[in-house]
C-alpha positions in Angstrom: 221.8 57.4 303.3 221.4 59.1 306.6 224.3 60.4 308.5 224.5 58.4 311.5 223.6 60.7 315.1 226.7 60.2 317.3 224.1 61.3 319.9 222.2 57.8 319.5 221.5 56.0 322.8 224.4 53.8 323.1 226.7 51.4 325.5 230.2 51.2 325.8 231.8 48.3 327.7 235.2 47.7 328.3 236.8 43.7 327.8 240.5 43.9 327.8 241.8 44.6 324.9 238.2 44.8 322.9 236.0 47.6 323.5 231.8 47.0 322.8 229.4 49.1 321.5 225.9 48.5 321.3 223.4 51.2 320.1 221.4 52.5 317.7 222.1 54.0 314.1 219.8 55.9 312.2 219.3 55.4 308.3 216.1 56.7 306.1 213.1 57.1 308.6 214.2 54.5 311.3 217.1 53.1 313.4 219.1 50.2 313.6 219.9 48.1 316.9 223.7 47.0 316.6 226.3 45.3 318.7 230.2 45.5 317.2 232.3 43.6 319.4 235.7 45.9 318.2 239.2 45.4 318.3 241.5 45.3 315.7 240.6 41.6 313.7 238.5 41.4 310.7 235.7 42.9 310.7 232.5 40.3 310.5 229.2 41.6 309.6 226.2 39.0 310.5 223.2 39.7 307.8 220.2 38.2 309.1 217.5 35.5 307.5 214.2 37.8 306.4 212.6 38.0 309.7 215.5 37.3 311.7 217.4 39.0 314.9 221.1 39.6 315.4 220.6 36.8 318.3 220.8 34.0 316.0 224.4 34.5 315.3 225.3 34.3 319.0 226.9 30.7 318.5 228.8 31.3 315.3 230.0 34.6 317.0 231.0 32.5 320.0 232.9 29.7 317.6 234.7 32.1 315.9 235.9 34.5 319.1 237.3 37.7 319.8 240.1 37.1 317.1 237.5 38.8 314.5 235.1 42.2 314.7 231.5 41.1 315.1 229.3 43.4 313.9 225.5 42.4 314.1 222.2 44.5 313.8 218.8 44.2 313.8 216.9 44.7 310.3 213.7 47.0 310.0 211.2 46.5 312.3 212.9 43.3 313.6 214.5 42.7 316.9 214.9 45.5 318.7 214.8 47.8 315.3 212.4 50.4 315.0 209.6 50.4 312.2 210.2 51.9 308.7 207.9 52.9 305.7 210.2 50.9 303.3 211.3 47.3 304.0 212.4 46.4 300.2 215.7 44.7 299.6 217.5 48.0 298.0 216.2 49.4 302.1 218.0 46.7 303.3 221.4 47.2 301.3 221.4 51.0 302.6 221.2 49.5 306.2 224.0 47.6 305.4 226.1 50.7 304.1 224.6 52.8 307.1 226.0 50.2 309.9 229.7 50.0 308.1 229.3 53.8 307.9 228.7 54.3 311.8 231.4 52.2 312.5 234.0 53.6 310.5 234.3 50.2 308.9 235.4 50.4 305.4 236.2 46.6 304.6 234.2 43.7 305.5 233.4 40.0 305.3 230.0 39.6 305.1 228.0 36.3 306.7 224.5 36.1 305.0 221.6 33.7 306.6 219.0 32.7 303.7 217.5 36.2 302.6 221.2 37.4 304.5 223.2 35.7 302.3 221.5 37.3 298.8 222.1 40.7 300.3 226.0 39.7 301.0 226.4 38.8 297.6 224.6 41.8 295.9 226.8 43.9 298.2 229.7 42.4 297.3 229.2 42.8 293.7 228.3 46.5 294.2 231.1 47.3 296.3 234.0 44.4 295.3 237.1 46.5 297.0 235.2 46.7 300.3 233.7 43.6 300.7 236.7 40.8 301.9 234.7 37.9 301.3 231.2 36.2 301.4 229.6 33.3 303.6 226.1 32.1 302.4 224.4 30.0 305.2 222.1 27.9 302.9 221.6 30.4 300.4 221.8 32.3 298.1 220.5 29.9 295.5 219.9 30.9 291.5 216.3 29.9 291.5 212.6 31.1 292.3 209.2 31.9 291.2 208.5 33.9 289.0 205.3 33.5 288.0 201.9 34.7 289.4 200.7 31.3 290.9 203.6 31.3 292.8 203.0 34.6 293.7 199.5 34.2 294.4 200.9 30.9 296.3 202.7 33.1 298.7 200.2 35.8 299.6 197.9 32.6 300.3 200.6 31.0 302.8 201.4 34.9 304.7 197.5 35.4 304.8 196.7 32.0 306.5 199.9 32.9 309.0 198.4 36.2 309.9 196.3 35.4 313.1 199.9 33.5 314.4 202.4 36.4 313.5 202.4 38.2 317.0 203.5 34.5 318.0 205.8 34.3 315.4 207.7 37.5 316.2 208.8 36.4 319.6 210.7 33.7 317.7 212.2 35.6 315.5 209.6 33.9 312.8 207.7 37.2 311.6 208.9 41.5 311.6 206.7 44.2 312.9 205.2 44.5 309.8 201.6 43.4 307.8 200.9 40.0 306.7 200.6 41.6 303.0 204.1 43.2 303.3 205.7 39.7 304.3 204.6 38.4 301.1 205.9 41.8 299.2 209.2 40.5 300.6 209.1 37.1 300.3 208.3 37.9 296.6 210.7 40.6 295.5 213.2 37.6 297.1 212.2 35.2 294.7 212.6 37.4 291.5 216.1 38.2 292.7 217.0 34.7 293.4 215.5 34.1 290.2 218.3 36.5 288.1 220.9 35.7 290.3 223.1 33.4 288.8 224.5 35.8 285.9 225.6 38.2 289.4 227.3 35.0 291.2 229.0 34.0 287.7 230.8 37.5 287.7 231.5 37.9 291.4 235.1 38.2 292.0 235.4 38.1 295.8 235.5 34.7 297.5 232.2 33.3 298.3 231.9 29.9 300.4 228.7 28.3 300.9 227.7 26.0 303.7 224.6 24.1 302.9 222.2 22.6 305.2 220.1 19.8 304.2 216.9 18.7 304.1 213.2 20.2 304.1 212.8 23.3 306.7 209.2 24.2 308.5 206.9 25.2 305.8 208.4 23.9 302.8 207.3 20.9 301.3 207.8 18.4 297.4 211.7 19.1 297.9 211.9 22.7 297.1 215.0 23.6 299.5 216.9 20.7 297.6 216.0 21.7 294.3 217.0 25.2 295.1 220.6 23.9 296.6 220.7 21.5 293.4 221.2 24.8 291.7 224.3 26.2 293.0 226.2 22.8 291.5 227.1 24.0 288.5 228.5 27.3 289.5 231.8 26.7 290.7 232.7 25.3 287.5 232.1 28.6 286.0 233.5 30.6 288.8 236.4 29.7 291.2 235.6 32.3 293.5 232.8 30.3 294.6 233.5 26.8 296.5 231.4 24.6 298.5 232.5 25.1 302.7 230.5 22.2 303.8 227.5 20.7 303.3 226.2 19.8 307.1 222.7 17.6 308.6 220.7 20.5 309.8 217.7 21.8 308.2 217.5 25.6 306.5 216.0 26.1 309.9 218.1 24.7 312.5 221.7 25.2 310.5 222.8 28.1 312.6 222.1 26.3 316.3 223.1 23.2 315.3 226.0 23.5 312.9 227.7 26.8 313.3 231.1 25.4 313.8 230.6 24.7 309.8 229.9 28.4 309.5 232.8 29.7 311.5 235.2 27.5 309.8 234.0 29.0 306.5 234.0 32.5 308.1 237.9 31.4 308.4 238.5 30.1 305.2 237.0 33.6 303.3 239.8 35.5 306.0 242.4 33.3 304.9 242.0 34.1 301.5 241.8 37.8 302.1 244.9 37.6 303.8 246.7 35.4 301.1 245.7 38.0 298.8 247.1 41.1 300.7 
């Protein structure tokens, strides 16, 4: 991991009684946009769905208020991120590290959107005194495909998207990256989905889910609710894990149009933490 440059264009704005910084941090060959709200609450980090920006947490941030930390940040070659020559999933959890690293953050509860939520958890496991707590936004769910006609399946779906992905990217839809490299991603996501259950079974930091409902954009015979049919059995087999809420909106729509379910499970995770202390 790269050691952060404290000479990295920055901001610094004064709100009584909680400072903000907003800049850019430097990991591997790229950098990082990131906003951290400060002051002396828990710190929140926002992990963002795969072709996500930090801007879709703006109501969940707003819900939950300046009683927390907000720290959010733009993944590779999203937002206002700069390109990389790696975008895997291990990339992503040095990004992670590299954010909490330049800002002297050393414990955190982590709030995961879709591809978001599977890094929380895989960071939690790896780092269980650091990590306070998870939230998983509709995901991460112990199932996907594994086999080559799914594969083949998704390389189909990202090549027929190509010619709308400079579109896409405005709406936070599609990364700065190839058509060929979305499906690389969307791929290596399914194999770990695939082996995750053993990880969620061992986890021993709290983990609440809020799970949305119904089909999203581009998904179709039921998938996302097979997928969330998944988790059920879990909690049984680990009381970490519990069930926040399960809300109307769509994988697509959850955090617009029910992020007052996510910031109350934001609360419940601190709660714990706090119990436990």
């Amino acid at each position: 991991m790269s050691t952060p440059n404290p000479t990295s264009p920055a901001r610094n704005t004064t709100r009584p009684g909680r400072p903000a910084w907003t800049g850019m941090v430097p990991v591997d060959d790229t950098a990082l946009a990131v906003t951290d709200s400060g002051g002396p609450g828990v710190p929140v980090v926002y992990l963002n769905g795969s072709y996500a920006s930090q801007r879709h947490w703006r109501r969940v941030v707003a819900d939950l208020g300046p009683g927390y930390r907000h720290i959010t940040f733009d993944e590779r070659a999203r937002g206002r991120s700069k390109r990389a020559a790696d975008y895997s999933f291990e990339a992503c959890v040095r990004d992670i590290d590299a954010v909490l690293a330049a800002r002297d953050v050393d414990r955190a509860l982590l709030v995961g959107w879709s591809y978001g939520a599977l890094l929380g958890v895989h960071w939690a496991s790896r780092n269980p005194d650091r990590a306070a707590g998870v939230v998983g936004v509709d995901g991460p769910y112990p199932v996907g495909w594994t086999d080559e006609a799914g594969h083949d399946e998704i390389r189909k779906v990202f090549r027929r998207m190509k010619p709308m992905m400079p579109v896409a990217r405005r709406f936070g839809l599609a990364a700065r990256f190839s058509a060929e490299q979305h499906a690389d991603l969307a791929i290596e996501s399914h194999l770990l989905h695939a082996a995750l259950e053993p990880l969620l079974v061992e986890l021993q930091v709290p983990v609440r889910y809020v799970v949305a409902s119904g089909e999203a954009l581009g998904s179709r015979d039921d998938l996302q609710e097979q997928m969330r049919a998944s988790l059920d059995p879990l909690p049984a087999r680990n009381p970490h894990l519990t069930v926040s809420a399960k809300v109307a909106s769509n994988h697509g729509s959850i955090l617009r149009k029910d992020s007052p379910a996510v910031a109350e499970a934001v609360r419940e995770v601190a709660s714990v933490g706090r119990r436990a202390q």
